[in-house]
C-alpha positions, -999 to 999 in steps of 0.1 A, spaced: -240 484 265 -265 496 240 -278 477 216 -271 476 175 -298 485 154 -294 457 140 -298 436 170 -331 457 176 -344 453 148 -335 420 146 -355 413 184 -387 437 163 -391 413 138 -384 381 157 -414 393 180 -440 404 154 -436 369 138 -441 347 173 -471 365 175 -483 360 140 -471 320 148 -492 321 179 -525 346 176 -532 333 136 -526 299 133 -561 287 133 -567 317 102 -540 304 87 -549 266 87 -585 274 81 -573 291 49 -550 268 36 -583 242 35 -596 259 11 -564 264 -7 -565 226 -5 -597 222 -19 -588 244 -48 -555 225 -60 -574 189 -54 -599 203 -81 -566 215 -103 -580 253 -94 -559 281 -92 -553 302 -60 -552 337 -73 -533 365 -53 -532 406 -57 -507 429 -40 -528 454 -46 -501 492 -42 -467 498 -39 -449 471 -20 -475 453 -13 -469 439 -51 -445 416 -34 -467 399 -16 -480 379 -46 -442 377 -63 -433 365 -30 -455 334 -36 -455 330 -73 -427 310 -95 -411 304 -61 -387 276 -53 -408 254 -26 -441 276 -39 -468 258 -54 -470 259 -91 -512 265 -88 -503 299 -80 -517 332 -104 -499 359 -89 -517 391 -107 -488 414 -118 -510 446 -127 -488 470 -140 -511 498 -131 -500 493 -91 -460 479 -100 -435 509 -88 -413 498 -115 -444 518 -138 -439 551 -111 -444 553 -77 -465 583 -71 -483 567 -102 -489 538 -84 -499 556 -58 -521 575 -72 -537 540 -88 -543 526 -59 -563 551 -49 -584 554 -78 -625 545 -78 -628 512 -100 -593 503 -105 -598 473 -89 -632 464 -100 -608 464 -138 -584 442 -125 -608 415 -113 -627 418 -144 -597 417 -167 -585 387 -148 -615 369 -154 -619 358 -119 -653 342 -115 -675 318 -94 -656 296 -75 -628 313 -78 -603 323 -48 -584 355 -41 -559 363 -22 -558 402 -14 -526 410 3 -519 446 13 -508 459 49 -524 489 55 -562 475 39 -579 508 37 -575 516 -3 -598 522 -31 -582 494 -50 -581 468 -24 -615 477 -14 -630 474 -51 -615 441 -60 -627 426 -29 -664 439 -32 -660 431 -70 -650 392 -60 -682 392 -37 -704 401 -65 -689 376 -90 -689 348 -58 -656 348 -57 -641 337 -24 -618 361 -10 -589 358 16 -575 393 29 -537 393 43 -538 423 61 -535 444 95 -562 452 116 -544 475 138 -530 489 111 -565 496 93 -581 506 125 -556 534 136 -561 551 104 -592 581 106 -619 577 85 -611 607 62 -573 595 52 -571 605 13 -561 569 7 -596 555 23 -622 541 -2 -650 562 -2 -674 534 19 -648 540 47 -647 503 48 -612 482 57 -604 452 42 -608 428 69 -644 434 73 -647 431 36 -632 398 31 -650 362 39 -616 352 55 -586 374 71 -553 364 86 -540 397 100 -502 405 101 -502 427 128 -487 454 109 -489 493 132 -494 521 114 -464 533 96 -452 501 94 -417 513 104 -408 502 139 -374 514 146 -366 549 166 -325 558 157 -315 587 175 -312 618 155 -341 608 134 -374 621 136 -394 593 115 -394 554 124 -371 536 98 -370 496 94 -403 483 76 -421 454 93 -447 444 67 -422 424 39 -418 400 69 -452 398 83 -466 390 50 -439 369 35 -443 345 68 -478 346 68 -481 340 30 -453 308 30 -467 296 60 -500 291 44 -492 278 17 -468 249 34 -499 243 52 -519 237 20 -494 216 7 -494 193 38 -535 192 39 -532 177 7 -502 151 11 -524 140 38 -551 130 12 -530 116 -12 -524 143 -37 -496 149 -53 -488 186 -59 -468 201 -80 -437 223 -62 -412 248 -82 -379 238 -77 -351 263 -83 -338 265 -118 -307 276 -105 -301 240 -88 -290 208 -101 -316 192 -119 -345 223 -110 -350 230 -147 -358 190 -159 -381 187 -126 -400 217 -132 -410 204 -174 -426 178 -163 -452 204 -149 -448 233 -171 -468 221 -195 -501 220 -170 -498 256 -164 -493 274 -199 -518 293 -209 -533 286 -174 -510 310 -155 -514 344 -166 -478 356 -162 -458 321 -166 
């Protein structure tokens, strides 16, 4: 009997994620220690989703029952699709975008970001990292090394320095995203269909930061934890914090 797509794609996924769980562990929990260090100093952990849907990669994260509240997602518009998505395109593309971003962020020595974006190869992506190296920023790419590999050097959405992202990071948990992204043949249709990446990198993501949180109940330290608003008492829990993080948290 053949299979549903749905069951396919349901066997796709289930295998790209057992071998993020088994081939990145050690990234991820060498990572989250410095995640750890961050929040024990009451430091932010700063995150960019820099393109399209890679934007959800730091939503996914950010004001998030069971997320931690030290989380700075960076919600450029300039990348968001809800501004245009062949704008945003076009954005991420564009020499210095992302130089502007880290700048207007005000992201600075000591500092950690978090650059989240599947494919790795953009000008954007690109610029914010080698900005954050120049400020001694610490940066952490979440990103696909097959993915960035398999694309040829003179792809219009390359930065110019031909560089990928997980060479340009001081740490990299990769997500095992293929090119395209899409991983589903359906008969009758000539291009993949069923993305791959919202998965990869929403795993990858919560997993690291369940694994900071852990590092530092081992130590002691209490850290602060959104609870839903939408359940029974989430709104009182989450005052008591809110307070901390005003002011601190650029899009709160």
């Amino acid at each position: 009997m053949k299979k549903q797509i749905m069951q396919s794609y349901f066997a796709e996924i289930t295998g790209y994620l057992t071998k993020i769980m088994e081939e990145e562990e050690a990234r991820i929990q060498q990572a989250a220690g410095l995640l750890a260090e961050q929040v024990a100093q009451d430091r932010l952990i700063h995150i960019w989703g820099p393109g399209g849907h890679s934007n959800m990669n730091a939503m996914e994260v950010f004001f998030r029952a069971g997320g931690l509240m030290h989380v700075n997602a960076i919600l450029d518009e300039g990348t968001l699709l809800s501004s245009g998505a062949m704008r945003s395109m076009s954005i991420e593309r564009n020499p210095g975008y992302g130089r502007i971003v880290v700048q207007d962020n005000r992201l600075a020595e000591g500092d950690i970001l978090i650059i989240a974006n599947s494919y790795g190869i953009n000008t954007a992506c690109l610029d914010a990292a080698f900005a954050c190296k120049e400020r001694g920023v610490k940066t952490i790419a979440v990103t696909s090394k097959i993915h960035a590999e398999s694309t040829p050097a003179d792809h219009p959405a390359r930065h110019p320095s031909k560089i990928n992202l997980y060479e340009a990071c001081d740490y990299f948990i990769d997500s095992k995203v293929q090119s395209g992204d899409a991983v589903m043949d359906i008969d009758g249709i000539p291009q993949k269909m069923g993305a791959m990446s919202t998965f990869a990198n929403a795993f990858i993501l919560n997993s690291l930061m369940m694994e900071t949180a852990s590092i530092l109940a081992s130590r002691g330290v209490k850290v602060p934890i959104w609870r839903s608003g939408n359940a029974p008492g989430g709104d009182a829990w989450n005052q008591q914090f809110i307070n901390r993080f005003l002011g601190k948290v650029r899009w709160l």
